[in-house]
N, CA, C and O atoms as CSV, one atom per row, in Angstrom:
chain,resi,resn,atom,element,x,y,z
A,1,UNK,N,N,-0.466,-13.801,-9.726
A,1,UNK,CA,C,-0.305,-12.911,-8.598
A,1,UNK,C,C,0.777,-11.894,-8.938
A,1,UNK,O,O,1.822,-12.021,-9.575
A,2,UNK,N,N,0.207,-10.816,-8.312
A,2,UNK,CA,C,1.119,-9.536,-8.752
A,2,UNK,C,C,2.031,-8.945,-7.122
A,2,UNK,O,O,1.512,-9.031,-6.009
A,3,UNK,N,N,3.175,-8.483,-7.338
A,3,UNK,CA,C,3.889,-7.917,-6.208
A,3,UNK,C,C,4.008,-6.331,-6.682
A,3,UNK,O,O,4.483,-6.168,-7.806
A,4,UNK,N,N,3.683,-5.329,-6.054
A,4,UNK,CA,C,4.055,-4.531,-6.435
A,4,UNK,C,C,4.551,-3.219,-4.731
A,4,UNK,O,O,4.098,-3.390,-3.599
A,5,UNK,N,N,5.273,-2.375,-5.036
A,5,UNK,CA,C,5.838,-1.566,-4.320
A,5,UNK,C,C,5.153,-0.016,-4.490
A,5,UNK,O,O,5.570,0.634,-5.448
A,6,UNK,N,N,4.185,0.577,-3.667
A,6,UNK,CA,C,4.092,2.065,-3.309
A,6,UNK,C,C,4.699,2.557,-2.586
A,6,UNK,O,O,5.042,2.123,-1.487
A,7,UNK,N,N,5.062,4.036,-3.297
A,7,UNK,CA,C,5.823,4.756,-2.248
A,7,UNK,C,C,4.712,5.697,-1.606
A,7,UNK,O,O,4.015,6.221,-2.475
A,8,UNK,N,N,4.490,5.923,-0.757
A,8,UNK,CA,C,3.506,6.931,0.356
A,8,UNK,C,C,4.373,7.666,1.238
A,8,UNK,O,O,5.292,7.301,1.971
A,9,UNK,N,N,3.680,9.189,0.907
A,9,UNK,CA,C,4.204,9.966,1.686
A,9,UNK,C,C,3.030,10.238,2.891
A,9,UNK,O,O,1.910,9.730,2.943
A,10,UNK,N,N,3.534,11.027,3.668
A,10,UNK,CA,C,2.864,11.366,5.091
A,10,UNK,C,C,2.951,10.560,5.875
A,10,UNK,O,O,2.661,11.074,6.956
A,11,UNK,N,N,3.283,9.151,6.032
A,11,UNK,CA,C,3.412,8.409,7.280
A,11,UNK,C,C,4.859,8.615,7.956
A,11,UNK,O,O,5.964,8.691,7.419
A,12,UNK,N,N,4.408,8.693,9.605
A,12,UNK,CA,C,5.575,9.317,10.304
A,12,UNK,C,C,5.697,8.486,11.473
A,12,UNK,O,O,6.736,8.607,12.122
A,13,UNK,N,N,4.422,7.281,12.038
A,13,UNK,CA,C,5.279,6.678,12.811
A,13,UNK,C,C,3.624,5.098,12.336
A,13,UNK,O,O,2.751,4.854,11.504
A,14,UNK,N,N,4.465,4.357,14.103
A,14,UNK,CA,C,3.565,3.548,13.273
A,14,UNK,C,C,2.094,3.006,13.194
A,14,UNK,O,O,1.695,2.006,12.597
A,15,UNK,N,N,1.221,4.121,14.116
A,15,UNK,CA,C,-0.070,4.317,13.733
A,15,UNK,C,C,0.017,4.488,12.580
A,15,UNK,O,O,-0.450,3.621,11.842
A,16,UNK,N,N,0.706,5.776,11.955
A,16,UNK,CA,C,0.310,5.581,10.289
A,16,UNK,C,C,0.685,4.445,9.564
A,16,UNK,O,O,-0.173,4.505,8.684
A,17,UNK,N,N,1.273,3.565,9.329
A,17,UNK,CA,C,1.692,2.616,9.157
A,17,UNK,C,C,0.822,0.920,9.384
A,17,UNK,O,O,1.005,-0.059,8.660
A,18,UNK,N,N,-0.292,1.012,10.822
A,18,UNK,CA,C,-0.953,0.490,10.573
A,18,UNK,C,C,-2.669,0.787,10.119
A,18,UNK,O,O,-3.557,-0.062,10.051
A,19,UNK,N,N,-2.765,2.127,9.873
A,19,UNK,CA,C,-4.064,2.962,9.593
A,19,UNK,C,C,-3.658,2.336,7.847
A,19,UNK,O,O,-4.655,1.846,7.316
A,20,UNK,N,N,-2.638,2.311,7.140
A,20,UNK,CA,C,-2.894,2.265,5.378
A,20,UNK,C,C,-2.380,0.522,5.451
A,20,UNK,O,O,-2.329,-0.035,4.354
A,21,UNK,N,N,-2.020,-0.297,6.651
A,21,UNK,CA,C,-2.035,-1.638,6.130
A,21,UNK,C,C,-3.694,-1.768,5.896
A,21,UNK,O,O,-4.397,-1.847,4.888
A,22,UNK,N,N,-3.981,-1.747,7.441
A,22,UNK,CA,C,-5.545,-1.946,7.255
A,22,UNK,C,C,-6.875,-1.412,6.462
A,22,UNK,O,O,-8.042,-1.746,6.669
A,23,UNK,N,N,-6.378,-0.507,5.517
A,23,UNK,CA,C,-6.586,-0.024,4.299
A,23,UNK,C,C,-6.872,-1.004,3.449
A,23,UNK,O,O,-7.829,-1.746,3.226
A,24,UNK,N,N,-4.901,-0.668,2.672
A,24,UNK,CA,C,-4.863,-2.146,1.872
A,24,UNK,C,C,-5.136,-3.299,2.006
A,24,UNK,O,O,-5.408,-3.840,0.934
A,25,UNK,N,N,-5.214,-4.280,3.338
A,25,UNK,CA,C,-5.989,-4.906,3.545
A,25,UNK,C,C,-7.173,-5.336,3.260
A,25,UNK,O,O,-7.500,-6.505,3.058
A,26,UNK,N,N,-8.019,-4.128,3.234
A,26,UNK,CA,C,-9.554,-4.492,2.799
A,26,UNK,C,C,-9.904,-4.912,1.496
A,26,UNK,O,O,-10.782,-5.708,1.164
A,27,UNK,N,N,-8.985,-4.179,0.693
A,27,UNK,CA,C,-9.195,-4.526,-0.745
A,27,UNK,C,C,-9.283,-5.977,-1.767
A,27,UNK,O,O,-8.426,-6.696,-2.280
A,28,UNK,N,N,-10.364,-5.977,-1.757
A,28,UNK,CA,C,-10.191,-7.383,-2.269
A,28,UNK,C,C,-9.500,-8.378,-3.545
A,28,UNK,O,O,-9.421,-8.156,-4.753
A,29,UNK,N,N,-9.194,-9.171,-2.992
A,29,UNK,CA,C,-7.272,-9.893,-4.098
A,29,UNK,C,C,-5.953,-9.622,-3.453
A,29,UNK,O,O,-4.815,-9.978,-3.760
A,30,UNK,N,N,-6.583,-8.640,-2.131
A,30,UNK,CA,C,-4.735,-8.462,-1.696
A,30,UNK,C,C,-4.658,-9.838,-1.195
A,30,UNK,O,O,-5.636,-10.445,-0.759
A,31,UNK,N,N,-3.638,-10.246,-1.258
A,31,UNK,CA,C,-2.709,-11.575,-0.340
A,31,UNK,C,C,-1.990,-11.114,0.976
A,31,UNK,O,O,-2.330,-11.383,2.128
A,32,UNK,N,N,-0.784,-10.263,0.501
A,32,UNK,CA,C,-0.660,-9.724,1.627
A,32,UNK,C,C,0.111,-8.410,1.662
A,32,UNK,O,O,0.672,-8.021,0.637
A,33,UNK,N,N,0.167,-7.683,2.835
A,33,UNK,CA,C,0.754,-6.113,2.766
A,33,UNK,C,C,1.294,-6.201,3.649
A,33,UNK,O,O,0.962,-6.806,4.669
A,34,UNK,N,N,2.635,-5.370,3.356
A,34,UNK,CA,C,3.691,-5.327,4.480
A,34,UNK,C,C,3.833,-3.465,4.346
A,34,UNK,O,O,4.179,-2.966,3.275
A,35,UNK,N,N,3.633,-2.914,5.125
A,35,UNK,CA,C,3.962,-1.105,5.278
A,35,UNK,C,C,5.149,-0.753,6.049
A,35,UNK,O,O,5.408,-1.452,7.029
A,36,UNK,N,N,5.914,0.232,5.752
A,36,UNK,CA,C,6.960,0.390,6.750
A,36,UNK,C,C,7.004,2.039,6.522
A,36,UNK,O,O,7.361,2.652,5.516
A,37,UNK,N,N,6.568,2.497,7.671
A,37,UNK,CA,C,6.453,4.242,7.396
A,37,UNK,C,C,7.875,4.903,7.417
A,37,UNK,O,O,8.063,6.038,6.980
A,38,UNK,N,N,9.312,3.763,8.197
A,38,UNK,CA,C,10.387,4.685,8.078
A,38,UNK,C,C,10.786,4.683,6.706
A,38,UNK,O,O,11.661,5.493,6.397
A,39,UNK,N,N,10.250,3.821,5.691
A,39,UNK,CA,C,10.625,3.786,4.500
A,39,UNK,C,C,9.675,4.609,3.537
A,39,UNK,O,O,10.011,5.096,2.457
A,40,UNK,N,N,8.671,4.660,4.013
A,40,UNK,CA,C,7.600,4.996,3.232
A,40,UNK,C,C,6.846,4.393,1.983
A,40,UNK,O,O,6.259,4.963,1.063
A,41,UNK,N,N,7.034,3.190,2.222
A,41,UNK,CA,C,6.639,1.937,1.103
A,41,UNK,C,C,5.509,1.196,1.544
A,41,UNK,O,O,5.246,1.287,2.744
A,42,UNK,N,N,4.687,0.387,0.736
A,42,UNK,CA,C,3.912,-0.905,0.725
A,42,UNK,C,C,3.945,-1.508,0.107
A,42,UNK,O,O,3.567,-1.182,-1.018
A,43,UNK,N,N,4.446,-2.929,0.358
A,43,UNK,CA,C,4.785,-4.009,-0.507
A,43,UNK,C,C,3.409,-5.017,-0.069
A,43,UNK,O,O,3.066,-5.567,0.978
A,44,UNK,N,N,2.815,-4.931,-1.514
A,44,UNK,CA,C,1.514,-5.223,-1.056
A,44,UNK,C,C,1.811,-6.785,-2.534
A,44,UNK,O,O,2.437,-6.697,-3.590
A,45,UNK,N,N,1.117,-7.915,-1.993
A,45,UNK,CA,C,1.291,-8.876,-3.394
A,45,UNK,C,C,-0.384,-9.210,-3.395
A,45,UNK,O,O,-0.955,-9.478,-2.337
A,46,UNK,N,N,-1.023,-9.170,-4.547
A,46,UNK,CA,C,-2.469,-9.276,-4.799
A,46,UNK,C,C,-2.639,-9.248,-6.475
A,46,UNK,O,O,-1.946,-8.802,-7.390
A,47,UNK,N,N,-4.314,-10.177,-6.370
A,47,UNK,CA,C,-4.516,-10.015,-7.831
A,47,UNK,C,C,-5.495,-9.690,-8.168
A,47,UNK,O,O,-6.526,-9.994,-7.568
A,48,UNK,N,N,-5.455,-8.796,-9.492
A,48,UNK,CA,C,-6.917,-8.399,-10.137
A,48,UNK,C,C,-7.072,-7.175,-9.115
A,48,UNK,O,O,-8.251,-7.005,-8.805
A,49,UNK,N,N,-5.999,-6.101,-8.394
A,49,UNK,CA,C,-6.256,-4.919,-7.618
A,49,UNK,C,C,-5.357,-3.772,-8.470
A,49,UNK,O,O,-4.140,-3.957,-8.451
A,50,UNK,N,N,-5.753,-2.845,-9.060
A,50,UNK,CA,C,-5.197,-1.920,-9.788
A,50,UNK,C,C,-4.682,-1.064,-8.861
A,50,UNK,O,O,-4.912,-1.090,-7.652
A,51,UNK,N,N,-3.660,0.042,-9.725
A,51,UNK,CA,C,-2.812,0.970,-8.914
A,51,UNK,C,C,-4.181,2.162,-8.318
A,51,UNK,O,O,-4.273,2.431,-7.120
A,52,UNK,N,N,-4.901,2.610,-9.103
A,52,UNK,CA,C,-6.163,3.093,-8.743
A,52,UNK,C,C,-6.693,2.591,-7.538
A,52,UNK,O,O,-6.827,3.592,-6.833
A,53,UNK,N,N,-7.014,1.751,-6.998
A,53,UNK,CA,C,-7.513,0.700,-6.029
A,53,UNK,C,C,-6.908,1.105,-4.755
A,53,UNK,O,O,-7.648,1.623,-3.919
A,54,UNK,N,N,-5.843,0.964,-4.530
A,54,UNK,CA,C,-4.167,1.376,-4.168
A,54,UNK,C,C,-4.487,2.505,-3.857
A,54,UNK,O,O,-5.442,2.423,-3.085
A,55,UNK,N,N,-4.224,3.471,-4.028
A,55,UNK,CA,C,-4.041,4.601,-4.235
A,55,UNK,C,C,-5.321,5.448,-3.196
A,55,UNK,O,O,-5.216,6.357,-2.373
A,56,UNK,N,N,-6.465,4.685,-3.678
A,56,UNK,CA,C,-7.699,5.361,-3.309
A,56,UNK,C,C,-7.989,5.017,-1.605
A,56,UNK,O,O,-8.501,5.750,-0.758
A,57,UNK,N,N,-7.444,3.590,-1.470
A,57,UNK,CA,C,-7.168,3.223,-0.506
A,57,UNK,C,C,-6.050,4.050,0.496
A,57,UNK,O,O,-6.529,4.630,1.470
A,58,UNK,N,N,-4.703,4.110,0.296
A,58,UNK,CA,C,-3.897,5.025,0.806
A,58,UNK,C,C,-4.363,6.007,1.030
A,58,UNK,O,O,-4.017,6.441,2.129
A,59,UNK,N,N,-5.576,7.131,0.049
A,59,UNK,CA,C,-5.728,8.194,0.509
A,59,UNK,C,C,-6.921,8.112,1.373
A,59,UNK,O,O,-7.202,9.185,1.909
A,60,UNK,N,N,-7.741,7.061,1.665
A,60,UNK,CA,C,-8.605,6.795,2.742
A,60,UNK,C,C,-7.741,6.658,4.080
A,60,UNK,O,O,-8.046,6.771,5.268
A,61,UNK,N,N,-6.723,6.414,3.521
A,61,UNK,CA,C,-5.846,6.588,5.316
A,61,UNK,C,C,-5.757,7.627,5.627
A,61,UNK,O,O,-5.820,7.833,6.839
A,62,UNK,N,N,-5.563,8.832,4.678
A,62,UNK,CA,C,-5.054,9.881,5.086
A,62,UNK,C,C,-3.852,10.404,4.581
A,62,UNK,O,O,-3.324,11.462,4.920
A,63,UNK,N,N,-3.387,9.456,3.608
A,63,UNK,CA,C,-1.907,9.463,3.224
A,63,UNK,C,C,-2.023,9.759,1.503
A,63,UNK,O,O,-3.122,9.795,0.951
A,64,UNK,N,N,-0.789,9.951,0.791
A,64,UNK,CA,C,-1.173,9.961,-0.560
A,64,UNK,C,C,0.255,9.070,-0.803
A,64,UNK,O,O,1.402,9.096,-0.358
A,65,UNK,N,N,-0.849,7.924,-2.196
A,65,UNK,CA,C,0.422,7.290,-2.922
A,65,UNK,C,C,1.183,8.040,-3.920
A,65,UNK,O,O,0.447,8.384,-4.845
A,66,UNK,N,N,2.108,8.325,-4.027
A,66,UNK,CA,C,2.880,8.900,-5.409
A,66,UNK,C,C,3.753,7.623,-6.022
A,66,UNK,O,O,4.654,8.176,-6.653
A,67,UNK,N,N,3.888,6.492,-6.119
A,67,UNK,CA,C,4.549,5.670,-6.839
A,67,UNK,C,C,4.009,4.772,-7.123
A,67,UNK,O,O,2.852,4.782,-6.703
A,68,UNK,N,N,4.355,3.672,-7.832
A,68,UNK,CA,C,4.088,2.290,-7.858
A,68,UNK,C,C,5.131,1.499,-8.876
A,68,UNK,O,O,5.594,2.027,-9.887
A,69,UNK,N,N,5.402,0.247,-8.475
A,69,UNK,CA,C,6.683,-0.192,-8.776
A,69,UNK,C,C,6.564,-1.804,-8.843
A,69,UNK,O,O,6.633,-2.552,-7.868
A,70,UNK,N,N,6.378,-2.172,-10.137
A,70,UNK,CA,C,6.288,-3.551,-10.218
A,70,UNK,C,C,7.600,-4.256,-9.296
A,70,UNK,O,O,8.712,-3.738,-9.203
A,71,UNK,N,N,7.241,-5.384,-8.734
A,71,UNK,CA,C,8.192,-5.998,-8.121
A,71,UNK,C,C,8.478,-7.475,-9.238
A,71,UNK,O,O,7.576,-7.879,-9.972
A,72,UNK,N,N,9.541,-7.982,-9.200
A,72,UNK,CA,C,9.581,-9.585,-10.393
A,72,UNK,C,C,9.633,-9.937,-9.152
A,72,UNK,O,O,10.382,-9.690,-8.207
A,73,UNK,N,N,8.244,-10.866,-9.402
A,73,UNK,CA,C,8.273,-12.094,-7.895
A,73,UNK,C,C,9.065,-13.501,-8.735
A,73,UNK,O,O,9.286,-14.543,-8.118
């Protein structure tokens, strides 16, 4: 299992915030996603889901990822 950290811009409150959990959510191997739009992060832990995956997802919210950031679980 992998932990990793996106940074996403455009979320401003917390509809956006739950529009790209339930995103990442769908993707299959996530475990689990935590979003926080005042931070602009998703700490998402899942396996076998690439940053691509991620990403494509976020911008189905409406949002765009610009980071990604291994976490050491």
């Amino acid at each position: 299992m992998s932990k990793i950290e996106i940074t996403i811009e455009g979320m401003t409150c917390g509809h956006c915030q739950m529009s790209v959990t339930n995103e990442i959510a769908t993707l299959e191997g996530v475990k689990s996603v935590s979003v926080d739009h005042t931070l602009g992060t998703a700490i998402v832990e899942s396996d076998g889901v690439s940053n691509e995956q991620f990403e494509e997802a976020v911008t189905e919210a409406g949002y765009k990822a610009v980071g990604f950031q291994t976490i050491d679980a």
